[in-house]
C-alpha positions in Angstrom: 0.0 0.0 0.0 1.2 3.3 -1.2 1.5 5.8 2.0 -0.7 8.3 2.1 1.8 11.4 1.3 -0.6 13.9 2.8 0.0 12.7 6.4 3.3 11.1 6.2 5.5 13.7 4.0 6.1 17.2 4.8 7.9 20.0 4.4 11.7 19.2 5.7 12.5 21.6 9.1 15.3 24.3 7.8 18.5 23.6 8.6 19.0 26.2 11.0 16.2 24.2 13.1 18.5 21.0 13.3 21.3 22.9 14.6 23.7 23.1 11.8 23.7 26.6 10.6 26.9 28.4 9.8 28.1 29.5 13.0 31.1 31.5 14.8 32.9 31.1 17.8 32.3 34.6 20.1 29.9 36.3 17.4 29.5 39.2 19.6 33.4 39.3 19.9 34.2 39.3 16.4 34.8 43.5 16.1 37.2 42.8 19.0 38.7 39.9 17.1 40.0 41.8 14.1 41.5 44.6 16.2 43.6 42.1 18.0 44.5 40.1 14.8 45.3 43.7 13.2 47.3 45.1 16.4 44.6 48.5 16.7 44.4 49.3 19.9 40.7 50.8 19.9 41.7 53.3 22.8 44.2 54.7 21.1 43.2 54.9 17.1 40.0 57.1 15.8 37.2 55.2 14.4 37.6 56.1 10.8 41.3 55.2 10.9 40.5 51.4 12.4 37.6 51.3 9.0 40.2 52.6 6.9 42.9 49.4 8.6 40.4 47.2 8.4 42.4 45.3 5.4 40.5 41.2 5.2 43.5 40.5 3.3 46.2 41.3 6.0 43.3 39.8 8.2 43.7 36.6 6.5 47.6 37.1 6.4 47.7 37.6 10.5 46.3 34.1 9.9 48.0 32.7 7.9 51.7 33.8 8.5 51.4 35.1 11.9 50.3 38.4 13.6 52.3 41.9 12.8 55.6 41.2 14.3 55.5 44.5 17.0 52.1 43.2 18.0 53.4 39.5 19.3 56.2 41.6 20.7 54.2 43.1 22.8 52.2 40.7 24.1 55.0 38.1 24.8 56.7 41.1 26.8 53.5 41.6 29.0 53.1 38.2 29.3 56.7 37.8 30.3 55.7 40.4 32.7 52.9 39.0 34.2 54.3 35.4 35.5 57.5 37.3 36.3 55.0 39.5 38.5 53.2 36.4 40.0 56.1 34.8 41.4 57.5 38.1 42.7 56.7 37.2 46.2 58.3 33.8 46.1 61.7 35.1 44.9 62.3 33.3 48.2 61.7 29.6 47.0 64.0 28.0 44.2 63.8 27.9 41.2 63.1 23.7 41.1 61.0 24.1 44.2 58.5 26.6 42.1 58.4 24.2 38.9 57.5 21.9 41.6 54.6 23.9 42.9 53.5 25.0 39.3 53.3 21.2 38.2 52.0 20.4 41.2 48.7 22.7 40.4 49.1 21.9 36.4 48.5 18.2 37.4 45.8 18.7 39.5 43.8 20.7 36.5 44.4 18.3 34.5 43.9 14.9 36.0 40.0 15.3 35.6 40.5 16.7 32.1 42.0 13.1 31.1 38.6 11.9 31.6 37.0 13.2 28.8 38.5 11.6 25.5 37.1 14.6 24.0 39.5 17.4 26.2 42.4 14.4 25.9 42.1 14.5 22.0 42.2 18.0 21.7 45.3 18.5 24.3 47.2 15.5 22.3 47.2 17.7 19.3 48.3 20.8 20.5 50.6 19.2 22.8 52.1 17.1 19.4 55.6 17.7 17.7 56.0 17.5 14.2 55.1 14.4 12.5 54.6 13.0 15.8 51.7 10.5 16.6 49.1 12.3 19.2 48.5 8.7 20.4 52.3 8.6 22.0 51.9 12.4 23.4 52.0 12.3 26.9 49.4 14.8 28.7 50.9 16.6 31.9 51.8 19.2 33.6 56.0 19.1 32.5 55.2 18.3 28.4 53.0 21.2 28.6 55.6 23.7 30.0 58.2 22.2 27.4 56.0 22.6 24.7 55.1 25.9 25.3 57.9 27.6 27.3 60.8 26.0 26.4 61.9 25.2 22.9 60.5 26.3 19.9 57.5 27.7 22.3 59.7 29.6 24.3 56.7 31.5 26.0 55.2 33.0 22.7 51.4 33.3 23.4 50.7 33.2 19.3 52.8 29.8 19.2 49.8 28.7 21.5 47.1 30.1 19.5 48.4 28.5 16.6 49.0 24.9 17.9 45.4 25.3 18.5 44.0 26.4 15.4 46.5 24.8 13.0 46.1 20.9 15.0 41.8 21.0 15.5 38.8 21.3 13.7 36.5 24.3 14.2 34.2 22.2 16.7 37.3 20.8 18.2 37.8 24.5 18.8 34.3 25.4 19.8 33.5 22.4 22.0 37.1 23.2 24.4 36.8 27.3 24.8 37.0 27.0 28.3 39.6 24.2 28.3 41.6 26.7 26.0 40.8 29.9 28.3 42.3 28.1 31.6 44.9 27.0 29.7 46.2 30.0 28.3 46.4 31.2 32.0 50.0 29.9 32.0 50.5 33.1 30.2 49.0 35.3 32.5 45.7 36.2 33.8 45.3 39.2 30.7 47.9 37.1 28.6 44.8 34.8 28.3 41.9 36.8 27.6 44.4 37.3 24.8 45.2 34.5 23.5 41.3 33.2 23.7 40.4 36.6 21.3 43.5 35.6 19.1 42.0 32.0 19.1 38.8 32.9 18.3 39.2 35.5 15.3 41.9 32.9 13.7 39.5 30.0 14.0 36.5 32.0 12.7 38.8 33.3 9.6 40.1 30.1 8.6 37.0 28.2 9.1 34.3 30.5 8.7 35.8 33.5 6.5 32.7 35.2 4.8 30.4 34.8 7.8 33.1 36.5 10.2 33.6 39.3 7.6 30.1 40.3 7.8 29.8 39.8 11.9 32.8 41.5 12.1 31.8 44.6 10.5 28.7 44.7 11.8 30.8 44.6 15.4 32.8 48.0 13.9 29.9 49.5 12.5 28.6 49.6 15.9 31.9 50.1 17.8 32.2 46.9 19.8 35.3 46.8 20.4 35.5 44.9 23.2 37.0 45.5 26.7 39.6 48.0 26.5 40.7 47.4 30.0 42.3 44.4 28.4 44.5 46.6 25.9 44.9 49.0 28.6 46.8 46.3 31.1 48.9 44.9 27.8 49.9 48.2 27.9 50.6 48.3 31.3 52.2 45.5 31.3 54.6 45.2 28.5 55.9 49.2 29.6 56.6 47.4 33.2 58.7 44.4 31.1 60.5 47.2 28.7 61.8 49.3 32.1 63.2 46.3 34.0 65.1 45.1 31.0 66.1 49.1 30.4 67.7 49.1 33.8 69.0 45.7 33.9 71.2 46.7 31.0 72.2 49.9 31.8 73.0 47.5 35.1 75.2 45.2 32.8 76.9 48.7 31.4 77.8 50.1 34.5 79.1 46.5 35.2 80.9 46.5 32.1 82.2 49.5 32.5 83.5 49.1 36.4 85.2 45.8 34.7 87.0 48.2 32.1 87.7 50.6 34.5 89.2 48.3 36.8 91.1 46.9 34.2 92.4 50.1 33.1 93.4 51.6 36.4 94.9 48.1 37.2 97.2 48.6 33.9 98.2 51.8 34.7 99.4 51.0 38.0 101.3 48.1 36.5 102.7 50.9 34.1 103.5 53.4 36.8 105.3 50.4 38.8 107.1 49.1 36.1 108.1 53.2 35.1 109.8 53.1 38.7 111.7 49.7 38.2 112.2 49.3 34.1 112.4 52.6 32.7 115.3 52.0 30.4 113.6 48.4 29.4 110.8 50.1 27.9 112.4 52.4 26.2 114.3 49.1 24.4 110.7 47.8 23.3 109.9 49.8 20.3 107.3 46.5 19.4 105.6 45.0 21.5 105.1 42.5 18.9 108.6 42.2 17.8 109.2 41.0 21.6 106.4 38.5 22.3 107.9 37.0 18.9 111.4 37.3 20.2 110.2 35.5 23.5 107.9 32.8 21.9 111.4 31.8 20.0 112.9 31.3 23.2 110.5 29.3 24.4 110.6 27.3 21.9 114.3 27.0 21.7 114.7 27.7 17.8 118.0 28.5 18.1 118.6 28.9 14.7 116.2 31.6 14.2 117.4 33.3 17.6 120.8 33.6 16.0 118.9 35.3 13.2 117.2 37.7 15.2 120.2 38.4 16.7 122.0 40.0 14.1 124.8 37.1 13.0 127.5 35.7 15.7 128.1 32.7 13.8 129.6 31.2 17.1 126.9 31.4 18.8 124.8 28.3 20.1 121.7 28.3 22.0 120.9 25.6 25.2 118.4 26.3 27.7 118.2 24.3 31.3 114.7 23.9 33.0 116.5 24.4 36.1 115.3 27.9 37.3 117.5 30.7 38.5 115.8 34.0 40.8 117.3 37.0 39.2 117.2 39.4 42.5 115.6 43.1 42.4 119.0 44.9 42.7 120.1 43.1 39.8 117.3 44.2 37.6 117.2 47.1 38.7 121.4 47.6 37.7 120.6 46.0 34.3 118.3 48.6 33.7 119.5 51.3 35.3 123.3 50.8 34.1 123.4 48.1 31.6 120.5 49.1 29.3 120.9 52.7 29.4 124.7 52.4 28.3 123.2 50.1 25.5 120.8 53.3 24.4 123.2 55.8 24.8 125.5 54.0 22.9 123.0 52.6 20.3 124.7 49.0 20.1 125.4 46.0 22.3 126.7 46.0 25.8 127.9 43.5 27.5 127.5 42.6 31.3 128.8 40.3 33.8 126.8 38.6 36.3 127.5 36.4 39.4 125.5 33.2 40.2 125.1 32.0 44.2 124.9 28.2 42.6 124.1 27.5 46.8 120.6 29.5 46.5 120.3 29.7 42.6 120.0 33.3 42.5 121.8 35.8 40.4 123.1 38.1 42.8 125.0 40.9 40.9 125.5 42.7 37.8 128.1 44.6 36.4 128.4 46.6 33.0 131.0 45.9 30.4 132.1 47.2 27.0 133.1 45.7 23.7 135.4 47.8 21.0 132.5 46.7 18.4 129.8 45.1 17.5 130.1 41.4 18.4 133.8 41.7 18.9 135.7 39.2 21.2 138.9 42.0 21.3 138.9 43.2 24.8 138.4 46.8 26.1 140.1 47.8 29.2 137.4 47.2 31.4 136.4 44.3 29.7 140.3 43.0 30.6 139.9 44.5 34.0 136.8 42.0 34.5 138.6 39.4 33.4 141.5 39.7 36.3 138.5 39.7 38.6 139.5 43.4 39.6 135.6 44.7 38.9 134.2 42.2 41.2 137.1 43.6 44.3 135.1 45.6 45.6 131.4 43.3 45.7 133.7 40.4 46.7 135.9 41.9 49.6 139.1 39.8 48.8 137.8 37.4 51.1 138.4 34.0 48.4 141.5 34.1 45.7 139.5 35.9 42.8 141.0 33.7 40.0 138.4 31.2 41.8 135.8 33.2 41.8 136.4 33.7 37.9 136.7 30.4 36.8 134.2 29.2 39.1 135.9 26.5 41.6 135.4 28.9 44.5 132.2 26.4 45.1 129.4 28.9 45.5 129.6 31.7 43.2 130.1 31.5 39.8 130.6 34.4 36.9 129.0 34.7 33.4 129.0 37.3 30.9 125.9 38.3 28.6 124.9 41.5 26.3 122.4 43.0 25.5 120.6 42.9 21.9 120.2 46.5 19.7 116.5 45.8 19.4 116.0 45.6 22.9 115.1 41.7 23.1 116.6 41.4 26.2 119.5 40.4 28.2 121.6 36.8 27.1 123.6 35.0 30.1 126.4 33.0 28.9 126.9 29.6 31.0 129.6 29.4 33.6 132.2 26.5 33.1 134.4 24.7 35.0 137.0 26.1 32.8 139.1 29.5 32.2 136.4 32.4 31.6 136.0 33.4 27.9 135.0 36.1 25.7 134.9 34.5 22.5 131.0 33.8 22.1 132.0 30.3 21.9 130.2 29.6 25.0 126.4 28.7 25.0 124.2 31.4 25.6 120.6 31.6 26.8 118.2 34.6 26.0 115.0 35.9 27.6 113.0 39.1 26.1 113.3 41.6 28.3 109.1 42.2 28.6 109.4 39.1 30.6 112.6 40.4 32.7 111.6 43.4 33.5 107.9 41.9 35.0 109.5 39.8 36.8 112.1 40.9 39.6 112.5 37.7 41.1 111.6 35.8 37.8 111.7 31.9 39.0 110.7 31.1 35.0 114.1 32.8 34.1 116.7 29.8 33.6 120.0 29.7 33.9 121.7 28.4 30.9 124.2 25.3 32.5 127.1 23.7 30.5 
């Protein structure tokens, strides 16, 4: 039997009577939506200016590739702001004691949330890395905080809008509003009405793009702009975050600049102390350069390039003991006060002799000398005169036979001869043999640049060359 069309059939209810008509998320909202995707504060821009910047294709570009970049700047600094606010008066607790509080409160909001596999869905996908399975994300209060404070999240409130609107469906989005509100309280109270307008105008323009036009307008038109106490506390806020970073870098300035200070007043003491004790050293090293070369040589005993440096003396062989020597103040001081300055004012080489407590391993006195020419082994006068032992008479007292002394079988003290070097490298002490003292650069010599003599006036890192 046929049914009887007249009271079986019937007109079909409109669709907006089963429940399924085009709809927005926060439709009375959706003026104060745009504003906050645009970055117009309302409180601060005329009416017919935010009509005139009312651009839907930078609105669909805000969702697309992310809200003007001084915008998010500004509300990441107030947010910033706010949660460094809130745990201002626990400054007193640790750091790791406060994460234990915070995911100690997390977990607690949560654990009833895991009930619902709708809520658990929805958390898995914003909670999910890249090309990561939401089945293997792990809901709690520590995953959260990674994802969104740490890392690539690093406490950007738009990184949480978009995990949101980017990982869920528009009901997804709809059905969890106040699962996203609490949630984006780990911004900050404000931070999160933020984030939830943010939310809502990107959902509604990716989803639901001509309806949102129209409501949005209509919202304008009629100059819903939402709360402005909320714009007014971003302000608020993110001024508070830009003057406590101002004044903890003009902290780090002054700090820096104490350190330079510091640094320079410590060098020019060095200098003023080293003007009283090496005056005539100094004045040897024209380049500084030239004698941290000179000494990097030395230390690495390349004799061959030492004799090169110093100007021929084909003789001349190059041995170095580790054995350390103290060179004592007075002696310094005579090499640079006598020895040095002779070399200056004579504008060539000077040669010195020296005596050597082997007892203590100090090198106790200095005397100056003089060659007839450059790298000459003819004796002066006084250079002969040394060489009877008669320039030592007076140090020594006559109290040993001198010819001991000299050749060094007196037991104690021992002589050596050095020079000095035209371009102010430093003084070179010859060894002391068992044997007849000698002037014929056949002994071996060892050489130091004088930057590191003259810093040191009881230099135990100055060796004494040995046969």
């Amino acid at each position: 039997m046929e049914p009887n069309n007249k009271e079986v059939l019937s007109a079909a209810p409109p669709v907006e009577a089963l429940g399924q008509k085009e709809r927005l998320i926060n439709k009375e909202a959706t003026g104060a939506q745009v504003l906050w995707l645009l970055g117009i504060n309302p409180n601060t821009t005329a009416e017919n200016i935010i009509n005139d910047k009312y651009d839907k294709d930078k609105l669909k570009e805000s969702v697309e590739k992310g809200i003007p970049q001084a915008h998010k700047d500004k509300i990441n600094k107030a947010s910033f702001n706010e949660r460094e606010e809130y745990w201002e008066n626990k400054k007193d607790i640790k750091a790791e004691d406060r994460m234990k509080e915070w995911e100690k409160g997390m977990n607690a909001f949560l654990d009833p949330i895991k009930e619902d596999q709708t809520k658990v869905t929805f958390l898995k996908n914003i909670l999910k890395k890249d090309g990561e399975d939401p089945n293997n994300v792990t809901i709690n209060a520590k995953n959260i905080y990674d994802t969104f404070m740490r890392g690539q999240g690093n406490g950007d409130v738009q990184f949480f809008v978009k995990s949101i609107v980017d990982n869920n469906e528009f009901g997804d989005i709809e059905k969890n509003q106040d699962l996203i509100r609490n949630l984006g309280k780990i911004y900050g109270d404000n931070s999160a009405k933020i984030s939830e307008l943010l939310t809502h105008g990107m959902a509604n323009v990716k989803y639901k793009e001509n309806e949102f036009f129209v409501s949005a307008q209509e919202n304008l038109n009629q100059k819903n702009y939402g709360d402005p106490e909320i714009w007014n506390t971003l302000d608020k806020n993110s001024g508070s975050w830009d003057e406590k970073q101002a004044k903890i870098k003009e902290a780090e300035r002054i700090a820096a600049e104490a350190v330079v200070e510091k640094k320079k007043q410590e060098e020019e003491a060095k200098k003023k102390e080293n003007e009283k004790k090496t005056p005539v050293i100094r004045s040897l090293e024209k380049d500084k350069d030239e004698v941290e070369d000179a000494y990097n040589i030395v230390a690495n005993q390349d004799a061959e390039k030492i004799k090169e440096e110093w100007n021929g003396h084909q003789k001349l062989t190059i041995s170095a003991l580790n054995e350390p020597v103290v060179i004592d103040e007075e002696v310094i001081r005579d090499y640079n006060e006598l020895v040095a300055q002779y070399a200056i004012k004579e504008n060539k080489e000077v040669p010195f002799f020296f005596v050597e407590d082997t007892e203590n391993k100090r090198i106790v006195k200095i005397f100056v000398g003089e060659a007839k020419s450059y790298g000459s082994t003819e004796l002066s006068p006084i250079t002969a005169k040394a060489k009877d032992g008669e320039i030592f008479a007076d140090w020594w007292n006559g109290e040993n036979n001198k010819k001991n002394l000299f050749n060094g079988k007196d037991g104690r003290f021992k002589v050596g001869m050095g020079h000095t070097h035209p371009k102010g490298y430093g003084p070179m002490f010859s060894n002391v043999g068992e044997g007849d003292f000698g002037l014929d650069y056949s002994s071996e010599f060892e050489f130091r640049s004088s930057a590191l003599f003259a810093a040191n006036p009881c230099a135990s890192n100055i060796s004494f060359v040995g046969s």
